[in-house]
C-alpha positions in Angstrom: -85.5 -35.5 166.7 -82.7 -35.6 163.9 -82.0 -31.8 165.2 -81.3 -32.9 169.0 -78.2 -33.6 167.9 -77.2 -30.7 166.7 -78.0 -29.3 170.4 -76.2 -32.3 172.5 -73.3 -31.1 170.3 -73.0 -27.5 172.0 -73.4 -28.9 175.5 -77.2 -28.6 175.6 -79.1 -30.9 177.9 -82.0 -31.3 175.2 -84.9 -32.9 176.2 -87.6 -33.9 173.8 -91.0 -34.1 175.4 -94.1 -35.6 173.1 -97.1 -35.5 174.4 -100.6 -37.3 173.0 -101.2 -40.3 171.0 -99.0 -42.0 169.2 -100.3 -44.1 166.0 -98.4 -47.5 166.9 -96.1 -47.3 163.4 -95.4 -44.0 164.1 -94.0 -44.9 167.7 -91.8 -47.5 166.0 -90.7 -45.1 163.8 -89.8 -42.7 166.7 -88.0 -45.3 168.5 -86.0 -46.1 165.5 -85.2 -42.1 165.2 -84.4 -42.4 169.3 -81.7 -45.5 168.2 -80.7 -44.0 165.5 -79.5 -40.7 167.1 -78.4 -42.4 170.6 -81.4 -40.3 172.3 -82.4 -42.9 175.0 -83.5 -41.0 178.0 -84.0 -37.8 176.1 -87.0 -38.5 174.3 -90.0 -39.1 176.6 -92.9 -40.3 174.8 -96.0 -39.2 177.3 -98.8 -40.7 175.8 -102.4 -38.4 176.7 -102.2 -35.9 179.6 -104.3 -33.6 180.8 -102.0 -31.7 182.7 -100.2 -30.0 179.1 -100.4 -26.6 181.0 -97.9 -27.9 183.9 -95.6 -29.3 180.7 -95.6 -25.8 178.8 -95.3 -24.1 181.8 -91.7 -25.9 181.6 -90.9 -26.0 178.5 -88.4 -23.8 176.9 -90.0 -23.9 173.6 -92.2 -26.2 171.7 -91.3 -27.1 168.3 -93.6 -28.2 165.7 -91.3 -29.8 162.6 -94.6 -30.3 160.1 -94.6 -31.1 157.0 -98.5 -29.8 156.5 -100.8 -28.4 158.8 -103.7 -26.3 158.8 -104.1 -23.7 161.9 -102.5 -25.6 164.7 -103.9 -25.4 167.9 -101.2 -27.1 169.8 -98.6 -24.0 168.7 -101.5 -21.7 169.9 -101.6 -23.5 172.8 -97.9 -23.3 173.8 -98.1 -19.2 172.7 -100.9 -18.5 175.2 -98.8 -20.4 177.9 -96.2 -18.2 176.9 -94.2 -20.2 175.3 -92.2 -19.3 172.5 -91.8 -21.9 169.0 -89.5 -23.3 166.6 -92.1 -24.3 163.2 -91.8 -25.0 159.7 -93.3 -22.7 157.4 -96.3 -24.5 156.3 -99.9 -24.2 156.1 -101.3 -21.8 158.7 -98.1 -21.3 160.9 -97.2 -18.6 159.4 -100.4 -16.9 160.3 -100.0 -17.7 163.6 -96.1 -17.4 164.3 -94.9 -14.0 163.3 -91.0 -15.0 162.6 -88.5 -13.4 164.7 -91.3 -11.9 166.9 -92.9 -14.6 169.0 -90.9 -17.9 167.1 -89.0 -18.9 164.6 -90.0 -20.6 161.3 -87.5 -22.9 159.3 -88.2 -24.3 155.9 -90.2 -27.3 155.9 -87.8 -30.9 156.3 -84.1 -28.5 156.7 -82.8 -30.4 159.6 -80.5 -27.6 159.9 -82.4 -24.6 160.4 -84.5 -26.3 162.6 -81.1 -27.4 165.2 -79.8 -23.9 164.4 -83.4 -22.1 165.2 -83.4 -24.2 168.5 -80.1 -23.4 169.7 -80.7 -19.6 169.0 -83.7 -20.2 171.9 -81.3 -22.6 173.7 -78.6 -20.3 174.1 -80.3 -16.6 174.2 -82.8 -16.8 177.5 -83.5 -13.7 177.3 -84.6 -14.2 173.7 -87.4 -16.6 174.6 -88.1 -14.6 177.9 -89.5 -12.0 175.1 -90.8 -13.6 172.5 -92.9 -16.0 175.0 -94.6 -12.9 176.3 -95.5 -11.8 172.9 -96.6 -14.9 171.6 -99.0 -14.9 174.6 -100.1 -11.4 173.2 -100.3 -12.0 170.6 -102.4 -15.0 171.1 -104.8 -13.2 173.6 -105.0 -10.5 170.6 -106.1 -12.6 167.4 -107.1 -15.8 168.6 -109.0 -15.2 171.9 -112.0 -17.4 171.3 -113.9 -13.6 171.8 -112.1 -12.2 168.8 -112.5 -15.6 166.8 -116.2 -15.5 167.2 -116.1 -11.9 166.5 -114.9 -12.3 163.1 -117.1 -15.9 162.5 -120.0 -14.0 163.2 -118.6 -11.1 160.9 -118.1 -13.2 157.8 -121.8 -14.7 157.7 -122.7 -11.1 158.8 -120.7 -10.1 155.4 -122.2 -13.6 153.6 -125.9 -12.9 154.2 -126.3 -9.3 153.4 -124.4 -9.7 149.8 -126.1 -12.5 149.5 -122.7 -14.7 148.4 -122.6 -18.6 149.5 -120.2 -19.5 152.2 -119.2 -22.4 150.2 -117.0 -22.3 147.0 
């Protein structure tokens, strides 16, 4: 939320959707970031929905500021809804987000790259017209559950016949 701001400041009416549960400190620490930055009534906090595709579907972007993650879901999520995202580059978003392409990664806790990577989409419609479609692409090309399962099945294929564990 610290790089709304940065958005409001170029005459961006930035919105700030979060959607899912909130661990009670964690929405007192929001609320602090929402007084903080004088973001009342641009930061809705949704609690759990299941109506995420109608929110994507009007989203310009989704942005996932992590400080560690693993293989996010929710960014795969947004990609097959066509939806293009501003990440840090942590973890597995980097395998999932090819920069410049379908999103843009920022260095993990730069408040500026993040405002500047989310005015680039802010600003460039056309920009997020085409990497949305290929985030959906690419999506539908390396993480269709068929193609997942695929390659599952393929590494115990590859784990049973040299006879390697699975663990390490």
């Amino acid at each position: 939320m610290q790089a709304v701001p940065t958005l409001l400041g170029k005459n961006v009416d930035a919105h700030v959707v979060l959607i899912g549960g909130i661990d009670p400190d964690y929405a007192e620490k929001i609320q602090s970031e929402i007084d903080e930055n004088e973001l009342k009534g641009r930061v809705h906090l949704l609690g759990q929905r299941a109506d995420v595709g109608d929110w994507l579907h009007a989203s310009d972007c989704v942005c996932l500021p992590s400080r560690k993650e693993v293989t996010p879901l929710s960014l795969l999520e947004a990609m097959a809804h066509g939806v293009p995202v501003v990440a840090t580059r942590v973890g597995g978003v980097a395998e999932c987000v090819r920069d410049g392409i379908d999103g843009l990664l920022v260095k993990k806790d730069s408040v500026e790259q993040l405002g500047d990577a989310l005015l680039k989409l802010a600003l460039q419609p056309d920009l997020r017209h085409r990497m949305g479609q290929a985030a959906r692409q690419h999506v539908q090309a390396e993480f269709s559950p068929r193609i997942c399962v695929n390659r599952i099945l393929e590494t115990y294929r590859n784990a049973l016949h040299s006879g390697r564990s699975l663990v390490a």
